[in-house]
BATIFI-651019 format. One record per residue (C-alpha): residue in three letters; z, x, y. Coordinates in steps of 0.25 Angstrom, whole numbers, plus 5000, padded with zeros to 4 digits. Example, Ala and Ser with C-alpha at 12.3 -4.5 7.8 and 13.67 -1.06 7.14 Angstrom:
ALA503150494982;SER502950554996;
***
This chain:
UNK536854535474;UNK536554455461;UNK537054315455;UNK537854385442;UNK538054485433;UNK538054375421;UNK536554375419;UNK535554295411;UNK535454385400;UNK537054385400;UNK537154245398;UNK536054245387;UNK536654335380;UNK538054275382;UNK537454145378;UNK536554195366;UNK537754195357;UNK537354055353;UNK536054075353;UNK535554045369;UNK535753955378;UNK536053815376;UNK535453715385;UNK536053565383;UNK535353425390;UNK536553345387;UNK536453195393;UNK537053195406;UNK537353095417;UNK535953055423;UNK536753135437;UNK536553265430;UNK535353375427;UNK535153355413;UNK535453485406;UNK536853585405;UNK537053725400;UNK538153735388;UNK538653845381;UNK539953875373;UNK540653945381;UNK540854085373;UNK539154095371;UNK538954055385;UNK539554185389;UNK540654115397;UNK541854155401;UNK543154085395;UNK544154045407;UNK545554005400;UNK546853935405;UNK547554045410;UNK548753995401;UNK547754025388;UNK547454175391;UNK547754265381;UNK548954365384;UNK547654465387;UNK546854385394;UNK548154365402;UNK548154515404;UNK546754525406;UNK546854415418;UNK547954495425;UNK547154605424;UNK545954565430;UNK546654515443;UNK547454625444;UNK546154725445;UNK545554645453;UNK546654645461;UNK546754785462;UNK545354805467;UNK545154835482;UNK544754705489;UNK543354745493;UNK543054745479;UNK542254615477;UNK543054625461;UNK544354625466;UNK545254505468;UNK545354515484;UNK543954515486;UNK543854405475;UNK544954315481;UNK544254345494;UNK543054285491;UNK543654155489;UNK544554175503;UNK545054275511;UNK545654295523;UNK545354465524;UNK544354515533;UNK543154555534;UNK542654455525;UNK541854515514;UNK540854455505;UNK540954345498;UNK542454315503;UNK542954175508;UNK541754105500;UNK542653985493;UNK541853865492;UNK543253755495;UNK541953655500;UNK541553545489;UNK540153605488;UNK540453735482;UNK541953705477;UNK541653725463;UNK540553815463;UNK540953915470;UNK542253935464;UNK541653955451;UNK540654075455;UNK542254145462;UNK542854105447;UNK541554165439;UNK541354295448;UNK543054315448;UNK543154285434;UNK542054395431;UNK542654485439;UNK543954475434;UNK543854475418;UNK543054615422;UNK544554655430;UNK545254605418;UNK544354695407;UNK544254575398;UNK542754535397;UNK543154405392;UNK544254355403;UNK543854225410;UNK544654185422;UNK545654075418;UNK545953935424;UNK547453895428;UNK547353725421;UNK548553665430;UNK548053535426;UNK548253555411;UNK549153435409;UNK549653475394;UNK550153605400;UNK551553585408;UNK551453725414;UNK550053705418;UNK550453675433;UNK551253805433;UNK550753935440;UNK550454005426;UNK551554115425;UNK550554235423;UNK550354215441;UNK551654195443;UNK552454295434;UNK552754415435;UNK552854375451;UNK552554515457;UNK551454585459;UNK551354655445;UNK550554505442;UNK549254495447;UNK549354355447;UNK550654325454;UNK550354285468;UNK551654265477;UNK551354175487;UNK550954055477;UNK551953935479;UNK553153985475;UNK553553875465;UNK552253895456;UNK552454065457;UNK553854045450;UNK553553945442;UNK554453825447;UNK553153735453;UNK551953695447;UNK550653645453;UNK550553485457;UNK550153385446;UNK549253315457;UNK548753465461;UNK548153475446;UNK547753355444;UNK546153335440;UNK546353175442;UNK545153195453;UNK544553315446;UNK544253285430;UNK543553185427;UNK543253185442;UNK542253125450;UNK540753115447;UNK540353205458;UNK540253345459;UNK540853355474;UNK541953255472;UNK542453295460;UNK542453465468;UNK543253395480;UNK544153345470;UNK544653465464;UNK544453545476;UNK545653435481;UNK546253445467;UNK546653535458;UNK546053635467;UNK546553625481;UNK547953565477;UNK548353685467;UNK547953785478;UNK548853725486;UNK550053715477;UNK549953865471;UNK549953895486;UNK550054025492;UNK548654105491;UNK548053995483;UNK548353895496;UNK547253955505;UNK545753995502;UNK545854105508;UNK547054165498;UNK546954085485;UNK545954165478;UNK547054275479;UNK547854215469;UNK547754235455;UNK547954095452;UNK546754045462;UNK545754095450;UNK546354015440;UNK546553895448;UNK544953885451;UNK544653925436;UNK545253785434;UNK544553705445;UNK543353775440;UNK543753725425;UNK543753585430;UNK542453575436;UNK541753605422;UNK542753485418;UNK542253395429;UNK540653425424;UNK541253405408;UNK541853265412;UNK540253215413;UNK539953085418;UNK539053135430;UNK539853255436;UNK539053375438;UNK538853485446;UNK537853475459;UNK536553445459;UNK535453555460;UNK535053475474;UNK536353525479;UNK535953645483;UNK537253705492;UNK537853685478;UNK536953755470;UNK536453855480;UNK537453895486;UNK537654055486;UNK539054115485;UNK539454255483;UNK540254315473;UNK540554455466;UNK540554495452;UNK541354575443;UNK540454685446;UNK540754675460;UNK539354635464;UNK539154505474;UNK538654395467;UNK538154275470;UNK537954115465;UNK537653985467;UNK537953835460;UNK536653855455;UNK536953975447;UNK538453935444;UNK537653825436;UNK536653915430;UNK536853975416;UNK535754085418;UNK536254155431;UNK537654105431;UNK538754215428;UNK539954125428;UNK540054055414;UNK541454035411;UNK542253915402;UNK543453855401;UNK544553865388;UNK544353715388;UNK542853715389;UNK541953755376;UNK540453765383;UNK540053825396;UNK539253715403;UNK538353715415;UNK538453575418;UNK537353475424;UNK537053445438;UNK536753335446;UNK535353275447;UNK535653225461;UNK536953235470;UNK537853105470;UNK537853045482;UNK539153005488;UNK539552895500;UNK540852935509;UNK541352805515;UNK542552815526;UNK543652715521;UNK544852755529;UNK545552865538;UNK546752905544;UNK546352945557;UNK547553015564;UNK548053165562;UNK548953195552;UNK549753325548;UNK549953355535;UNK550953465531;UNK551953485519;UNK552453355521;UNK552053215516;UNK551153115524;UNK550752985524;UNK549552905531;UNK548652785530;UNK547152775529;UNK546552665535;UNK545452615525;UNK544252545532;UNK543252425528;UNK542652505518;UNK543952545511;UNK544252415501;UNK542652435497;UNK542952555493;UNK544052535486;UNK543452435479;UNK542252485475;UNK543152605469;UNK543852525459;UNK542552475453;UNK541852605451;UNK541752625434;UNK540852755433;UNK541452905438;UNK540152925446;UNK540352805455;UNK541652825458;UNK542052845473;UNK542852935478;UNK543952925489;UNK544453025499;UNK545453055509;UNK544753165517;UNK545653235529;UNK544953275538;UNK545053365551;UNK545953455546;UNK546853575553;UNK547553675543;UNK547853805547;UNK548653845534;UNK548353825520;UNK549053715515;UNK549853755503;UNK550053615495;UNK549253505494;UNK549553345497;UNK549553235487;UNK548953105493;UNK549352965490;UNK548852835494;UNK549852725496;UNK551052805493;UNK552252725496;UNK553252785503;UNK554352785494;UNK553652885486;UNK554253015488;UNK553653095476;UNK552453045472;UNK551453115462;UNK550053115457;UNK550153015446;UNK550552905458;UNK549352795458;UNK549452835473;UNK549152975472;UNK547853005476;UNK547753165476;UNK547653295484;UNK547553355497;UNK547353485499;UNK546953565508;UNK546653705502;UNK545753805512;UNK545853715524;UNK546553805531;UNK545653905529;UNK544353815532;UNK545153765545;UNK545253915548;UNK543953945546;UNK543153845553;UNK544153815565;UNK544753705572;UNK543753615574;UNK543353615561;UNK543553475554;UNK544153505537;UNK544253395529;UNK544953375516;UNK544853245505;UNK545753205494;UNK545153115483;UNK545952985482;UNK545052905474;UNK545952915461;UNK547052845470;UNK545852725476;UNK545552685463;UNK547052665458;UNK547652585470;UNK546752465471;UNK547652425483;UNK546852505491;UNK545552425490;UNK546752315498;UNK547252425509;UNK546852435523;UNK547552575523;UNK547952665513;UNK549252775514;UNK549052905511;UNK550253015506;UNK550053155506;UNK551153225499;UNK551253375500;UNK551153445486;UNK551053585480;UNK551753615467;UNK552753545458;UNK553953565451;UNK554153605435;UNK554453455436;UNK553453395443;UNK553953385455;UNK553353395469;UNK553853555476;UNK554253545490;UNK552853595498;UNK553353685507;UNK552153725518;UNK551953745532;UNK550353705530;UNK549853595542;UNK548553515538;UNK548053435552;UNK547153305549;UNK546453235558;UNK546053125550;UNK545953065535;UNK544752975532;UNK544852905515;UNK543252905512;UNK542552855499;UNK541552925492;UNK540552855482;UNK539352885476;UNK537952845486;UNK537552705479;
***
């Protein structure tokens, strides 16, 4: 077993186009190690990732390639796309090495799914025999684009098994091209700038765009186990890979964790390479440009940045300010509570609408908790507080709308620790807190969960059409805010 087949004198000589290695002390927030690693991206010897709409009519070709000989290998062969899918999720038996490894905690959300991209990626452009194919990302929140939300039409057409990217069991609507992914299910209003802290800001998109487009493609790409299967899967983490270098670009205190945080940087997982040859890698090494194989840029990015850490982890304060404590069902159809709020409630609130800097902010949730699912739950809810009644379509841009609930790989977590054990899933709702100041008057607070997977060509929300069964025992509204 070794770390990589990209070595030291690899990345010298990749990065000695220039001249060397560049080592830059910019001035960073006092939170941060002072020192980060830039190199344009070509001398850094990193691999160029594209939106899949900008490949070339060969990289296209090359793409199709790749999966399709991966594909075609037997699926004990670490190189092939059943093992490699496996390693994500699986339901076969026996288990072999390295399979049902997907980080879906907070910890190692990010991390981990970069080291799956950087080994696939390699393997890949070595199936595809195009040394310079990087693996592309699919940008469904490229507002400019009004195709952008639509299933690109190289996975959905030609729909038979002569395309290796058509995948059947997808929602119906976005394989033949009359839905489109959710506006709310794209939308990086919790992700980009995003909160200060590393942890908050990968719960976030864990929630959204992450959780809430796995549910609305649907089919495989609704259950950790299958989702990895699906062409389309690669290309949607590409993207939530590409937003967390956007997170650290934004500044103002975001970096990644401390070195003190040692389950994030020590952490071991296990990988394969191109080469077939089990490999393995830590946060440390995915943040070191010496032993580090997985150098890869965005189109939209010009230098490949290893980013600062943290000096010191940020403390954060959870403070109960409601709950909802009775049993509730959620299904495919809409539901409406109230949360009790408590003493401490109005404080909060008002001490919300007072915070100027990004790093101060706090950060509301409603966390569900107890939670019984024993199917995936192909769609998503979108939560409003104090939604009146007589809304019967609301949407994301509603002052009331608050986010996303999703509940992507419950099932599977449900299955695998039992009945007794508790699962617990949070929505952020601190967009919606700082914009109805008639909160901090309330002694409860109504809370709407409308069902939601795709739309239409014109906008409109498609019927959600699914037999999945979440069981909740409880909801509690807390308040996180930095330790003073």
């Amino acid at each position: 077993m070794k770390n990589s087949h990209f070595s030291r004198r690899d990345f010298m000589k990749g990065a000695g186009v220039a001249g060397g290695l560049l080592l830059l002390q910019p001035s960073v927030s006092a939170q941060t190690k002072d020192y980060i690693f830039r190199r344009r991206c070509r001398d850094a010897g990193a691999t160029i990732r594209k939106n899949f709409k900008n490949l070339t009519a060969a990289e296209l070709t090359a793409f199709k390639n790749g999966v399709a000989v991966m594909k075609s290998r037997p699926a004990t062969d670490p190189t092939s796309w059943a093992y490699q899918a496996a390693i994500h999720g699986t339901l076969t038996t026996p288990v072999q090495t390295a399979w049902n490894t997907c980080q879906h905690n907070i910890t190692h959300f990010f991390s981990w799914h970069r080291m799956e991209l950087c080994f696939f990626e390699r393997i890949l452009r070595k199936a595809s025999g195009m040394p310079s194919l990087g693996l592309p990302y699919w940008n469904y929140s490229e507002a400019s684009d009004p195709n952008a939300r639509f299933l690109p039409v190289a996975f959905r057409t030609p729909a038979n098994a002569t395309n290796p990217l058509f995948n059947s069991v997808r929602n119906a609507a976005l394989n033949n091209g009359t839905g489109q992914l959710s506006a709310s299910a794209v939308s990086l209003a919790s992700a980009i700038p995003g909160p200060v802290p590393f942890y908050t800001f990968s719960s976030n998109v864990y929630g959204t765009p992450h959780s809430a487009i796995h549910g609305g493609i649907g089919g495989w790409m609704g259950s950790v186990p299958t989702a990895a299967q699906d062409p389309i899967f690669w290309l949607h983490h590409c993207n939530i890979d590409r937003l967390w270098n956007r997170w650290l670009a934004a500044g103002g205190g975001r970096a990644n964790p401390p070195a003190s945080d040692t389950v994030w940087h020590n952490t071991k997982f296990t990988f394969f390479d191109e080469f077939g040859e089990q490999v393995q890698m830590t946060g440390a090494e995915l943040l070191n440009p010496n032993v580090c194989g997985c150098r890869s840029c965005y189109d939209d990015e010009t230098v490949f940045t290893i980013w600062p850490i943290l000096t010191e982890r940020l403390r954060l304060v959870e403070i109960q300010i409601g709950y909802y404590k009775k049993p509730l069902v959620l299904d495919a159809r809409r539901l409406k509570f109230e949360i009790e709020l408590n003493d401490k409630a109005r404080t909060a609130f008002e001490r919300a609408s007072r915070v100027a800097k990004p790093e101060e902010e706090m950060q509301f949730k409603l966390n569900f908790e107890g939670l019984k699912v024993e199917r995936p739950v192909d769609f998503f809810y979108e939560v409003y507080l104090n939604l009146p009644d007589s809304t019967q379509d609301p949407n994301y841009t509603m002052e009331s709308y608050a986010g996303n609930l999703a509940f992507f790989g419950a099932e599977q977590t449900h299955a695998k620790h039992g009945e007794k054990a508790e699962l617990k899933f949070n929505v952020n709702i601190s967009g919606a807190v700082k914009r109805l100041k008639a909160l901090q008057q309330q002694r409860t607070v109504s809370v709407t969960l409308v069902p939601t997977a795709l739309e239409s060509r014109e906008g409109k929300r498609l019927p959600v059409r699914s037999d999945a069964r979440i069981t909740v025992d409880q909801v509690i509204l807390s308040v996180e805010e930095p330790e003073r």
